[in-house]
N, C-alpha and C positions, 0 to 999 in steps of 0.2 A: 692565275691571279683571281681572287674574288673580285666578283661585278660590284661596280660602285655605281650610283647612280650620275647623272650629271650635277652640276653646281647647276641652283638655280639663282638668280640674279636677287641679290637682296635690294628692295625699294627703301632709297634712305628720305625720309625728310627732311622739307629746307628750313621744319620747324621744329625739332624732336625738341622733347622737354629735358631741361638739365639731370643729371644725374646727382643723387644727393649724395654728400660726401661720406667718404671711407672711415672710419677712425684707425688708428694705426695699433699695430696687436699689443695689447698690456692696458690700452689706452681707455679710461671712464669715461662718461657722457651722458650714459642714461640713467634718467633723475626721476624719481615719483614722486608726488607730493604725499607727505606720510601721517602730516597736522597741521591745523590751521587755528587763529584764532582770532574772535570778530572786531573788526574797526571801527566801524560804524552797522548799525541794522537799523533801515528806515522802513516806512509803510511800505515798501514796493520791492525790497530787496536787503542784500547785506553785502558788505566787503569783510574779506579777510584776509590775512596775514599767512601764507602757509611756508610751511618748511618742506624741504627736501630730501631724498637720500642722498642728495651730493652737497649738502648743507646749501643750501640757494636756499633764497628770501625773494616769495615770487607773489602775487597778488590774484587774487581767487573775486569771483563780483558771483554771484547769483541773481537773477531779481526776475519782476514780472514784464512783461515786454505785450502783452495782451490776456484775452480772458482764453485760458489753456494754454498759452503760452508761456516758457520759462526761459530764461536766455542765460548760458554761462562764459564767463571769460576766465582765461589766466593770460596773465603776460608778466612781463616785470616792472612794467609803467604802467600805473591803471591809466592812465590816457592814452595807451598805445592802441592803434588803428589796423584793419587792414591793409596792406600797402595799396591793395586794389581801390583805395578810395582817395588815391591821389586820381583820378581819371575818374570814376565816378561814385557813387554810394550803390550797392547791391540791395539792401536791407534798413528799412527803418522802425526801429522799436514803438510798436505801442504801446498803448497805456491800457489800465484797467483799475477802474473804480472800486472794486472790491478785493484790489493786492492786498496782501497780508505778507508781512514777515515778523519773524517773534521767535525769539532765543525760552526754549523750554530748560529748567534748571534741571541739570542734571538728566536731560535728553538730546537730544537732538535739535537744530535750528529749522525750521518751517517756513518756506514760501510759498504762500496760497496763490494760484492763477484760477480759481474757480476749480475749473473740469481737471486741473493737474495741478498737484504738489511737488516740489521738491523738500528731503529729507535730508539735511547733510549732517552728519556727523564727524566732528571733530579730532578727535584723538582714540584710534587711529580715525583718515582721513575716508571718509566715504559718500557716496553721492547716490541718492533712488529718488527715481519719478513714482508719483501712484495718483492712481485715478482720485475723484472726491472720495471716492469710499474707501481708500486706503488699500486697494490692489496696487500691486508693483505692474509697473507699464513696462520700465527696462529700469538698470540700474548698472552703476560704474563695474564693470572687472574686479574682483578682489586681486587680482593678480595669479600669474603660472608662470612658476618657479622649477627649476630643473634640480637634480643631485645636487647638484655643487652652488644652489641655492640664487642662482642667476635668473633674473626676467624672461620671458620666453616669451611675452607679449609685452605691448609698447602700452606703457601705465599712463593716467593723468600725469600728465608730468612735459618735461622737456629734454631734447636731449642736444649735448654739442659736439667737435667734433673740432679738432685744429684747434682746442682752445675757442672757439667761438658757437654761441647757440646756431642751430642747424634746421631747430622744428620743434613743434608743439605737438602732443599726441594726445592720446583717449584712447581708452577701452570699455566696451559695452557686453556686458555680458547677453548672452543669446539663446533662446530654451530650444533644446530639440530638435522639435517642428515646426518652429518662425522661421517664418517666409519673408523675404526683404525685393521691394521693388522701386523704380525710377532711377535716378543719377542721369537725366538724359536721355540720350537718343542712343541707348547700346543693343546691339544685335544681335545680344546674346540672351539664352533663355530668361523669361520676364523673373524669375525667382532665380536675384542675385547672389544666393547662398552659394560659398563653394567658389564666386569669381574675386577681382582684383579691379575696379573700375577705376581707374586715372582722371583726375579731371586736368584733362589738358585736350583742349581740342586740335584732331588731327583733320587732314585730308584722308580719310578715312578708306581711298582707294578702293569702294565699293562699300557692301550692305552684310557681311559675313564675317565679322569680328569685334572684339570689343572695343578698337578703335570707334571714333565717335565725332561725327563733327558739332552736335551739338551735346554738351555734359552742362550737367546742373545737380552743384553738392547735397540735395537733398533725394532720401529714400521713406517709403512706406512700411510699413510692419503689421504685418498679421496676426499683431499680437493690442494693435490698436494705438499707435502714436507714429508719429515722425519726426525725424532727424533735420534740420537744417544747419547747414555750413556756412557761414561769411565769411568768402573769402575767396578773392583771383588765384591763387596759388594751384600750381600743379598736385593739391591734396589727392592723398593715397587711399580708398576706405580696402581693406582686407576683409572683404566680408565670410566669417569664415574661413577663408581657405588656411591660411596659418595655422591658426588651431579653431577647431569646429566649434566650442563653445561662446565665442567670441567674436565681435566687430569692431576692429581696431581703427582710428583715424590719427592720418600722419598729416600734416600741416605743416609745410615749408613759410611761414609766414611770422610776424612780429609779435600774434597774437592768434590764440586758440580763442574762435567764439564762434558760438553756435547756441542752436537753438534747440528745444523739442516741443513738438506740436500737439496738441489731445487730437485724439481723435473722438469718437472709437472709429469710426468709417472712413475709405481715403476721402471721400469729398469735403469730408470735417475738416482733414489734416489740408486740403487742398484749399478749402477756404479759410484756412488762419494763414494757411503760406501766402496767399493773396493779398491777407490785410497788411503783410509785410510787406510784398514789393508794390505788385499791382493786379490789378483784377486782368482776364484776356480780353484783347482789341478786339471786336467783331468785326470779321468782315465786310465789305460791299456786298448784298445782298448776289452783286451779278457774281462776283469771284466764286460763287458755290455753283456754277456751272459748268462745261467742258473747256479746259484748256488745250489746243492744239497748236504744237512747238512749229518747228523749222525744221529740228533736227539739227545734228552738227554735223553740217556743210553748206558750202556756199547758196546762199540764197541772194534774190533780187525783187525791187518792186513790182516787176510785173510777174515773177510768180508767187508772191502773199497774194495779191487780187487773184491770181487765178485759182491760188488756194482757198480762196473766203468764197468765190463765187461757187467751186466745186462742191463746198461743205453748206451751202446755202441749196444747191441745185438735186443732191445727193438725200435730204432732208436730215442732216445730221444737226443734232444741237448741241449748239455751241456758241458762247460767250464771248471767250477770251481767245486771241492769236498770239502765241509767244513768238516772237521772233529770238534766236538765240545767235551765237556771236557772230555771225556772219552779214549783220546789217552795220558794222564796223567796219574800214580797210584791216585786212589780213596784216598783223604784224605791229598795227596802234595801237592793239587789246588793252588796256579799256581808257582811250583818252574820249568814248562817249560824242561822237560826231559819226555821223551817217557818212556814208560809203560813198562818193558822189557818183561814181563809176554805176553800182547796180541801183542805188535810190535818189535820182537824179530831181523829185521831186515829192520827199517823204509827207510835206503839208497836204498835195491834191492827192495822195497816200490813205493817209490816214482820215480824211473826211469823206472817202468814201468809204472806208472801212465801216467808220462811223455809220455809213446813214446805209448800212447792211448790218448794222445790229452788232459790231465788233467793238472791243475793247479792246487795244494793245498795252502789251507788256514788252519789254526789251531788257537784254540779258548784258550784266556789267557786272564789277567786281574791283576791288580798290587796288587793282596795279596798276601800271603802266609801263607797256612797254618799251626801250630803252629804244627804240626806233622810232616812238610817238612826236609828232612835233610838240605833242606837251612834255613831255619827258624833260624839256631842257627847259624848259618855263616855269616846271614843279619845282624843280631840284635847286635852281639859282634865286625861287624865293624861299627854300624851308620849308616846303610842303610835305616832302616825302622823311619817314623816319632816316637816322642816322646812324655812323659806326661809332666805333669811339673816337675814331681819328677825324668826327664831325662833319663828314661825307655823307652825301645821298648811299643809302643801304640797295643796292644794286644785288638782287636776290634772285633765285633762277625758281620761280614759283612753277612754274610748268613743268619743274620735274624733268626738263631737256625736252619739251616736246614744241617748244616756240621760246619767244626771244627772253633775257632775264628780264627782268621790272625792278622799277619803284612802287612802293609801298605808300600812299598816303597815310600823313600824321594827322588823326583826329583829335590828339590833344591839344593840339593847334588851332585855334578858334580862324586864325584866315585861311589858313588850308580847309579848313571846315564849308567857310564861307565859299573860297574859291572851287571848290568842288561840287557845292549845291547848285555856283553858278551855272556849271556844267549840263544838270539835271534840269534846271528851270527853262530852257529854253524847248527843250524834247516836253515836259509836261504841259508847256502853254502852247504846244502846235497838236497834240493830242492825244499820246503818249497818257498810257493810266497809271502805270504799274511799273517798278524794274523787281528784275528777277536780280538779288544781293548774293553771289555767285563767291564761293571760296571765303576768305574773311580769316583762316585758320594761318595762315605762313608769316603770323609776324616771330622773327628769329629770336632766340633767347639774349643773342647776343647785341640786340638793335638796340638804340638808344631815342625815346621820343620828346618831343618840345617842352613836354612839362618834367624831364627829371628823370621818368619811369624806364626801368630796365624794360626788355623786351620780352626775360620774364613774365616779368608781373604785368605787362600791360597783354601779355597773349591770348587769352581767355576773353579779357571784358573788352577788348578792340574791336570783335562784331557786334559788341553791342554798342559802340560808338559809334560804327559802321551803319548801321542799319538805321540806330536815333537819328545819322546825319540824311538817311534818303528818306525815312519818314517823314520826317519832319517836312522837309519841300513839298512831297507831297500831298502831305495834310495842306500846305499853304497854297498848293496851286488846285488842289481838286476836292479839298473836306475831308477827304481820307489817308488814314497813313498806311496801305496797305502795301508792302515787301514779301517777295518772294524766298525768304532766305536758307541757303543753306548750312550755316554756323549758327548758334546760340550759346547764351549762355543764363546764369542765372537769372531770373527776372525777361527773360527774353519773349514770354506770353505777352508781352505788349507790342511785341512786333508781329505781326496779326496772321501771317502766314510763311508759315516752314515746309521742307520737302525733302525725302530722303537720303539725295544724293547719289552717289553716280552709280548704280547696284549695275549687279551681271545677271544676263538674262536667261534663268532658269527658276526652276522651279523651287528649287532650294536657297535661289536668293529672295522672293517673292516673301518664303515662310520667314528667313530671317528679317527681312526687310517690315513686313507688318510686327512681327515681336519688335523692333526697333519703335512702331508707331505708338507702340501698346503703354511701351516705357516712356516715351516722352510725354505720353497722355497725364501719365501718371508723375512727372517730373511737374506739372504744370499750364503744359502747354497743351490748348484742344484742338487747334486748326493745323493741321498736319497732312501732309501730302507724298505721292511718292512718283514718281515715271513710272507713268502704265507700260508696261510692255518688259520694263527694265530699259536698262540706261545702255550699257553697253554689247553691242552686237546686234544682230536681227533674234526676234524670237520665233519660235514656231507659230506655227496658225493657231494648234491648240492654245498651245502660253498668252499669245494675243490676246484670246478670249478673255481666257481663264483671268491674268492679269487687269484688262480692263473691267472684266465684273467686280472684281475688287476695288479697283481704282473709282467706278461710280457707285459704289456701296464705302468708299471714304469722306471725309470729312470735306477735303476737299481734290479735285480730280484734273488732273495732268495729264495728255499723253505724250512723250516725249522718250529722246534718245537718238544714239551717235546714227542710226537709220532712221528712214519714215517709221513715225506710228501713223499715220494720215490711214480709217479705215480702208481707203480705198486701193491701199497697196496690199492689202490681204483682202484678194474677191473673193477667195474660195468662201472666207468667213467675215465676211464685212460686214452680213445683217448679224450674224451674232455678240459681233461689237456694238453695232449701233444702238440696239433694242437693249442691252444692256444701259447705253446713255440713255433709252427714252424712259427705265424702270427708275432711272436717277431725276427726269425731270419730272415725270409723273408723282415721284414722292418727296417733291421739292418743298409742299407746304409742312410737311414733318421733318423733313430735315433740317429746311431754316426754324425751324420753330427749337429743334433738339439746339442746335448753333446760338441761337439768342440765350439760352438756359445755358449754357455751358459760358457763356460770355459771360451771363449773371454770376455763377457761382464757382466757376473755376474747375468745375468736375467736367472730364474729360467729354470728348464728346464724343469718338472710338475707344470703347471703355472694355478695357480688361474684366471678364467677369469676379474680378474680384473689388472693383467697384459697387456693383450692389449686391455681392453674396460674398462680404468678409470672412463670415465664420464657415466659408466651405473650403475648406484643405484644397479641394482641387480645382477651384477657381484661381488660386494663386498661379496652379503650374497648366492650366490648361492656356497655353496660349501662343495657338495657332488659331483664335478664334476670337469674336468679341461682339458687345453689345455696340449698336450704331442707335444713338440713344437709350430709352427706355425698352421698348418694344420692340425692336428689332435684331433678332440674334444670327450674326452674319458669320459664316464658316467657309471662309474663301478655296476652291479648290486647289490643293498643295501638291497634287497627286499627278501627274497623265494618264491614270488608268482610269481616271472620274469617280475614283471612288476615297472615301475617307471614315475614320471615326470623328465625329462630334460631341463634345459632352454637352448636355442641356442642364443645367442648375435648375435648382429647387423647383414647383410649379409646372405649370401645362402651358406648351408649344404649341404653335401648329404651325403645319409644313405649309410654307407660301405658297408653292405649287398647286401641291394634291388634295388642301385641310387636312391630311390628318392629324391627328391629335395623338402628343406625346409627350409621357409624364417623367417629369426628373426629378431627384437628379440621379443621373447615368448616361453613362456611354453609349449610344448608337449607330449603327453603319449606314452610311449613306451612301448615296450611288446615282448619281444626276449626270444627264446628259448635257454635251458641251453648250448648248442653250440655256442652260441655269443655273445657277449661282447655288449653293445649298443657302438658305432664307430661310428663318423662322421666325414668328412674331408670339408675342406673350397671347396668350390666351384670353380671352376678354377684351383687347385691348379697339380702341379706335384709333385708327390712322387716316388722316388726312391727304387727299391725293387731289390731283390735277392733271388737265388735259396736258398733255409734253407738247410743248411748241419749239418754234427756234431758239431762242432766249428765256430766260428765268423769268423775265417780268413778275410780277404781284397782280396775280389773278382776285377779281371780287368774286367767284364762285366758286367752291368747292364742293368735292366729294367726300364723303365720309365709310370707310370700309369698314365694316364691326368683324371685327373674328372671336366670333363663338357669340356674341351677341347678350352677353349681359352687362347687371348695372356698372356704367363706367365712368370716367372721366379725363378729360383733354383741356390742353391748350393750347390754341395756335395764334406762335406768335410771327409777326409782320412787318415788313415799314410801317402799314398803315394802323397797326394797334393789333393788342391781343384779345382772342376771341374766345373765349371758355363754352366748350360743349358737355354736357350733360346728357349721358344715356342712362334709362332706369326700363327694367322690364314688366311689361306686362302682359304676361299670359303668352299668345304668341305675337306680341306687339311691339319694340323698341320705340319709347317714347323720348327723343329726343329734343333737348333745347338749347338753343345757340344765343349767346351772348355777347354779340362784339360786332366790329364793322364787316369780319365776312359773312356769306350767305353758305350757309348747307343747302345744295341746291338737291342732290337727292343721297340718300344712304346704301348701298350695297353691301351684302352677308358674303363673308368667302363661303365657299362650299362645307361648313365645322355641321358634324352632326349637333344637332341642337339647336343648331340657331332658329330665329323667329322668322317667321313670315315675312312682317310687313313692317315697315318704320314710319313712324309719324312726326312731323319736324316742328317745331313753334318755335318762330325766329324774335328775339327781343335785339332792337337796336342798341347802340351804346353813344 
């Protein structure tokens, strides 16, 4: 008998998304739109009347929604909505003073947004973006049609299915070598060309698939524009993989509307997506410092003190203490009350935490388990979603590994209330931060307070989720900073995300940063991941390696189902640590990269095809990326310590050694477990600081020139922004400092070339 291998266990979720329905063989449904003709055309837009190949009469809107912004609808009621905006609004259209629209006789109709036109033509039906100078950006699919004259890709149009509409579609045609990036948090190579991205958020069961816990319908193009989708619906993009010339979008929903952004740059496309939802939350200055977890297993109050005191004693810096589920009783998950058994006194807790330089965070998540004594207090008011038979929705979120839960209903403004009550009393004893844990398991088949199937409410319920711990506490502490692991659209206003539960190798590490890359690029810049990886122990090597990346991110975690605590890796604990202190030493540059990123919505771990669009291989390089402007970080992927890096356009230099290297091209690199591979732009000034215990806001700094000619900076601060100026002269850097900090003295890396000596003239502000 031939060897078969075994059966492996297939992992079902308690949330998969519906299956779209079959049509039955013989059976019509898919509908293009073939002509239209105009209804009204006002200064900002037009409406039209179009027709179908299955004769439907369906409703066509074009119009300007901001400046490079075009916004399209079809439906069959032009006042039809997303359904996702029973629960909240995704997207809100702006305006622009200079819209144009205007029927040309005997051409084409014209929507002007400034920086992008739409071009539609009428009979036949056709649809092109182009830049102001009349390039084509992207433009509708003419359609691909087989022998026997059949659709082969999904047209503008609708299609149904049982007799009843089923989805909304689009096709975009796609040149060659456009390159396509974001939709989220996906783990799969950053140039989406060739996959199938879902927007339905899973529990994603680690960091190495196209699973996602956090997805957001919009992507980037290489070709200089972006796509945005309104809409909670399970939407399908095919980018690619059906037919290569082509990016098709499926829309389970009441109404196809979407957007397209000008670019030419993504920060372009990234700050007109912004003017639509929202700009990014900045952090608490302290949250960009060391987070160190619990780990998952049982913990107690007198080992966090012994933990804080060992990480104080150690000189490790650090910030933040996560405690993760185990400051709960085992088996309450998450009715959000202390353990009384191991933390028998969390208030005289946490104010010594406090006055040891600590911020706590605590780990929750919107179920509750059916053993909770809340459980039957949720359920008898309507707090927790429901079935259809109007039952508390009793759902096994843990996948069989603890007890099943309820679900809280955030469309329930007292469930809303009763839940925050929850949270308020943990943030007024001192308590900073909750870690917003899972969020992905609301069931298709659930039913919530306001109406919404479980559907449509699956997607946008962490963002309800998260709005509801925000929000408390912005009210009890100024800030609304969440640790979250689900997102969705718009979800850059929930100020801090993190990768999720990845596997601890080296091969999850590389997927897991392409995941940060994409979400960078989806919108979101404060982004994080568990150092070490999430499940299992890693090697000493991996530890390093891991953690240099972790303190070369945005922002930095060590956490997982074991210690990350350095001090359970002695072999390599000072190569952990000194890695955090190259992260607080370049803490005046990183907050500074963090405020600018807050400002303008461009990533802040920035895929090199952030500021080198038109290089082919910035789109696909990406195991690798910019941490700001001037910082080119190549995290090691390898255990051999060895890697290629591409370096884009311009001169590098190597963090280490200075030396000096010209791109763009591929080079081999080879660093010992002590160092990160690090490059900095050439010329560039970077702001550094003495690494203490904590972040604080130092009034002194340093200033490090590499390569030492004429430059410019800014560093920004709580206490204000301080604009330095270097100009050279001769062998002299003559610099000038503008603002409330102090350049207290300037150091050259080792770059052949550089000047002698610096000279400083400070202007107050």
């Amino acid at each position: 008998m031939p060897y078969r291998p075994p059966l492996v266990a297939h992992e079902y979720f308690v949330a998969d998304p519906p299956e779209l329905p079959v049509r039955e063989h013989g059976e019509g449904g898919l509908s293009a739109v073939t002509a239209a003709e105009p209804v009204a055309v006002g200064e900002a837009g037009v409406m039209l009347k179009a027709t179908t190949s299955a004769e439907e009469t369906l409703v066509v809107q074009v119009g300007v929604a901001g400046e490079g912004v075009i916004r399209v609808r079809l439906s069959e009621d032009a006042d039809a909505r997303p359904r996702s905006e029973r629960a909240l609004t995704l997207v809100t259209p702006g305006t622009y003073e200079g819209a144009r629209a205007e029927a040309v006789p005997g051409g084409p109709i014209v929507v002007d947004a400034g920086s992008l036109r739409a071009e539609i033509s009428l009979s036949p039906w056709h649809l092109r973006f182009t830049d102001a100078s009349g390039r084509t950006l992207v433009e509708q699919d003419r359609g691909h049609t087989d022998i026997s004259g059949r659709m082969r890709t999904l047209p503008f149009g609708r299609s149904a299915a049982g007799g009843a509409p089923a989805a909304y579609h689009e096709s975009f045609g796609a040149a060659p070598d456009e390159a396509f990036a974001g939709f989220g948090e996906s783990f799969t190579p950053l140039d989406k060309r060739g996959q199938r991205p879902v927007m339905w958020n899973f529990d994603a069961f680690g960091a190495e698939s196209q699973r996602a816990y956090k997805n957001v319908p919009l992507y980037v193009s290489s070709r200089g524009y972006g796509v945005l989708l309104d809409s909670g619906a399970p939407a399908e993009f095919d980018v690619c993989q059906s037919t290569h010339s082509v990016v098709q979008v499926l829309v389970p929903d009441d109404v196809l509307d979407y957007y397209v952004l000008a670019g030419p740059t993504p920060p372009e496309v990234l700050d007109r997506y912004d003017r639509l939802t929202c700009r990014p939350a900045l952090p608490p200055k302290w949250a960009f410092g060391t987070w160190i977890s619990s780990g998952f297993f049982v913990d107690s109050q007198e080992r966090v003190l012994a933990r804080a005191r060992t990480i104080r004693e150690r000189g490790i810096p650090c910030d933040v203490l996560h405690l993760d589920t185990y400051w709960q009783a085992e088996g309450h998950w998450s009715d959000l009350r202390w353990d009384p058994e191991t933390f028998p006194d969390p208030e005289a807790m946490l104010a010594e935490l406090d006055g040891m330089g600590f911020k706590v965070c605590l780990w929750m998540n919107p179920y509750i388990s059916h053993l909770s004594p809340a459980f039957l207090e949720a359920a008898n008011a309507g707090y927790f979603l429901k079935t259809a038979a109007g039952e508390a929705y009793v759902a096994d979120c843990w996948h069989g590994s603890f007890p099943p839960c309820g679900i809280v209903d955030f469309t329930n403004p007292e469930a809303v209330a009763w839940f925050q009550g929850l949270l308020r009393p943990l943030l007024r004893q001192g308590v900073q931060a909750f870690k917003t844990d899972f969020a992905e398991g609301v069931p298709r088949d659930a039913v919530a307070y306001n109406g919404m199937t479980g559907t449509d409410l699956h997607n946008v319920y962490t963002l309800l989720f998260n709005d509801a711990v925000a929000e408390v506490t912005r009210e009890v502490h100024g800030h609304g900073l969440v640790w979250a692991r689900s997102s969705f659209l718009g979800g850059q206003r929930h100020s801090a995300q993190w990768g999720g539960d990845t596997y601890t190798s080296y091969a999850a590490m590389g997927s897991t940063l392409r995941g940060g890359l994409a979400h960078g690029l989806s919108g979101v810049p404060f982004w994080s991941h568990d150092a070490g990886g999430f499940t299992g122990r890693p090697t000493d090597d991996l530890y390093v390696r891991w953690t240099q990346f972790g303190a070369l991110s945005p922002l930095l975690r060590l956490h997982g189902t074991t210690s990350r605590e350095p001090w359970e890796f002695p072999a390599v604990e000072k190569h952990a640590v000194e890695a955090l202190r190259l992260r607080y030493r370049l803490m005046p540059y990183l907050y500074s990269a963090a405020v600018e990123a807050a400002r303008t919505g461009a990533p802040m771990m920035r895929a090199l095809c952030v500021d080198h669009p038109d290089d082919p291989v910035a789109w696909q390089a990406d195991l690798e990326y910019l941490l700001g402007r001037d910082l080119l970080v190549a995290p090691m992927t390898s255990p051999d310590g060895t890697r290629q890096v591409y370096l884009p356009r311009g001169e590098w230099v190597d963090y280490w050694t200075g030396e000096v290297l010209a791109g763009p091209r591929y080079v081999p690199v080879a660093k010992p477990l002590e160092q990160v591979p690090l490059f900095v732009r050439h010329g560039a000034l970077i702001p550094v600081t003495v690494p203490g215990d904590t972040v604080g806001t130092p009034a002194e700094l340093t200033l490090v020139a590499f390569g030492g000619g004429d430059s410019r900076t800014e560093i920004h601060d709580t206490d204000g922004e301080t604009v330095v100026v270097a100009t050279r002269d001769g062998d002299t850097l003559r610099v000038a400092v503008t603002g409330p900090k102090r350049i207290a003295t300037v150091e050259f890396a080792p770059v052949e070339g550089a000047p002698g000596r610096a000279v400083i003239t400070q202007e107050r502000s």
